[in-house]
C-alpha positions as CSV (number, residue, x, y, z in Angstrom):
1,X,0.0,0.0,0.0
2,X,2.8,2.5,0.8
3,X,4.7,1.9,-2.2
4,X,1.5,2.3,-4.9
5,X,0.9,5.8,-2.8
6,X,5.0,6.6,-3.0
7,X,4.7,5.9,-6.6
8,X,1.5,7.9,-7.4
9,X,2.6,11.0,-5.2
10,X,5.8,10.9,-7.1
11,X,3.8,11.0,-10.6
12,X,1.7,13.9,-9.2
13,X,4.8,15.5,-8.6
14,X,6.3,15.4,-11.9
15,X,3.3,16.4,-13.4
16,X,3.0,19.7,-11.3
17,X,6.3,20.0,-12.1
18,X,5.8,20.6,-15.4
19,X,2.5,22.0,-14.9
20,X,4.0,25.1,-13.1
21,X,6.9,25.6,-15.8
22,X,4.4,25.6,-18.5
23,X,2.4,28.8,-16.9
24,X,2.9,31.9,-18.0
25,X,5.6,34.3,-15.7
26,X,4.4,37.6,-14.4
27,X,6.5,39.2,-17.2
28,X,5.7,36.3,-19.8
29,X,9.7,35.8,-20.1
30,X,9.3,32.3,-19.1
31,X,6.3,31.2,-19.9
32,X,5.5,28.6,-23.3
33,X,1.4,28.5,-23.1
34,X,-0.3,31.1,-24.8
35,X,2.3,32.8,-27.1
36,X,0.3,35.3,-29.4
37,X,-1.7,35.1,-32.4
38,X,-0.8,32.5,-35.1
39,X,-3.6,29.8,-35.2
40,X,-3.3,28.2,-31.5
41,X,-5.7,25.8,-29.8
42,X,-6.9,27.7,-27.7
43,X,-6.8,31.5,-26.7
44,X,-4.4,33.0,-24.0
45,X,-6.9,33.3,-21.8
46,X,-8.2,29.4,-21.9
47,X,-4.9,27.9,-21.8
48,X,-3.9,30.0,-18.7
49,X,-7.2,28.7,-16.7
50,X,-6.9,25.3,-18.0
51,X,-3.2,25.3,-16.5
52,X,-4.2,26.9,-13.6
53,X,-7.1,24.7,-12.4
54,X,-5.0,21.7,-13.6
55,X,-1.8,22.8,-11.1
56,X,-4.4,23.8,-8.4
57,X,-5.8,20.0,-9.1
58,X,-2.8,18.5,-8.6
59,X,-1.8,20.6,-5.5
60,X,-4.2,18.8,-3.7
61,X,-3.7,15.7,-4.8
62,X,-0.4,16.0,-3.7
63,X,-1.2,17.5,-0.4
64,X,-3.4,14.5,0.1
65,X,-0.7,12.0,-0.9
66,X,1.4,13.8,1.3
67,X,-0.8,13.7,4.2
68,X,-2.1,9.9,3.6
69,X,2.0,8.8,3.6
70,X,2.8,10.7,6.8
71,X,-0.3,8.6,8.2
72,X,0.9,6.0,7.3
73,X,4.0,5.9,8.4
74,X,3.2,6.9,12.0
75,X,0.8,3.6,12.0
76,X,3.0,1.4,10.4
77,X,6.6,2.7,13.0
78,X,7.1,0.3,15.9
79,X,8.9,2.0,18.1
80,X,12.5,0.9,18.7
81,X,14.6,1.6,22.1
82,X,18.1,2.0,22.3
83,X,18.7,0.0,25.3
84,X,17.0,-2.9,23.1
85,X,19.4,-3.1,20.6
86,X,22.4,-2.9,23.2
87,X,23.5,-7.2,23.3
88,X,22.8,-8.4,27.0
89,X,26.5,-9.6,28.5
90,X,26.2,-11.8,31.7
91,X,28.4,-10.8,34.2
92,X,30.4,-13.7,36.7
93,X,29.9,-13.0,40.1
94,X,32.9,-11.8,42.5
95,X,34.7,-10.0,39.0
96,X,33.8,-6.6,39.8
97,X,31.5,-3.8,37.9
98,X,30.6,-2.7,34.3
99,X,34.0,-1.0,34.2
100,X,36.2,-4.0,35.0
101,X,35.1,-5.9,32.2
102,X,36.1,-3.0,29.7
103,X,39.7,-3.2,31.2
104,X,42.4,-5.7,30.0
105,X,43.1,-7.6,32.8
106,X,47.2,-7.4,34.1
107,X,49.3,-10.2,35.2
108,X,52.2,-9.4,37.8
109,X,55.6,-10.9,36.7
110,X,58.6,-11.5,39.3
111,X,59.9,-8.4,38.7
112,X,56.7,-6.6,40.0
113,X,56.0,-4.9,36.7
114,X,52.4,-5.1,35.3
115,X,51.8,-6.4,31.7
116,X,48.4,-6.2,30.3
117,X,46.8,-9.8,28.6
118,X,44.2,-10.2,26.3
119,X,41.2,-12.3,27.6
């Protein structure tokens, strides 16, 4: 179900995409729909409401996608606790505290020097 609704909300994307570069700019500079004269479709004037009320269409259709995924994910979470994921060690009675078992344990030689071992 999530990945139909990631895959249609990434279509509506694309297409408002390129629903918003076709508009016309505030300075027509930018814009490709309309254009002047010549024998076009449609008029100026329809082609800039027919892209408007098709970009306002798909602005909500992607705010519902959006909306719908962000439900869905917060239903479909389990939560997860650090302290879960931390392995359980078992500790030997009489060896000391957390702190002992992080330090290499020494040996004392005859010559009352300490070397470290590995366990």
């Amino acid at each position: 179900m999530g990945t139909v609704l990631i895959v249609i909300h990434l279509m509506v994307v694309v297409a408002m995409i390129g629903m918003v570069l076709l508009q016309r700019s505030e300075g027509g500079a930018l814009g490709m729909g309309g254009g002047g004269g010549g024998g076009g479709f449609m008029s100026a004037r329809g082609a800039a409401n027919a892209l408007t009320r098709s970009t306002a269409i798909l602005a909500a259709a992607f705010f519902v996608t959006s909306i719908t995924l962000s439900i869905l994910a917060k239903y479909e979470a389990k939560p997860t606790d650090v302290l879960d994921q931390v392995p359980v060690q078992t500790q030997k009675t009489g060896e000391g505290g957390v702190l002992d078992l992080l330090a290499p344990k020494e040996e004392k030689t005859n010559d009352s020097t300490k070397v470290p071992t590995s366990n």
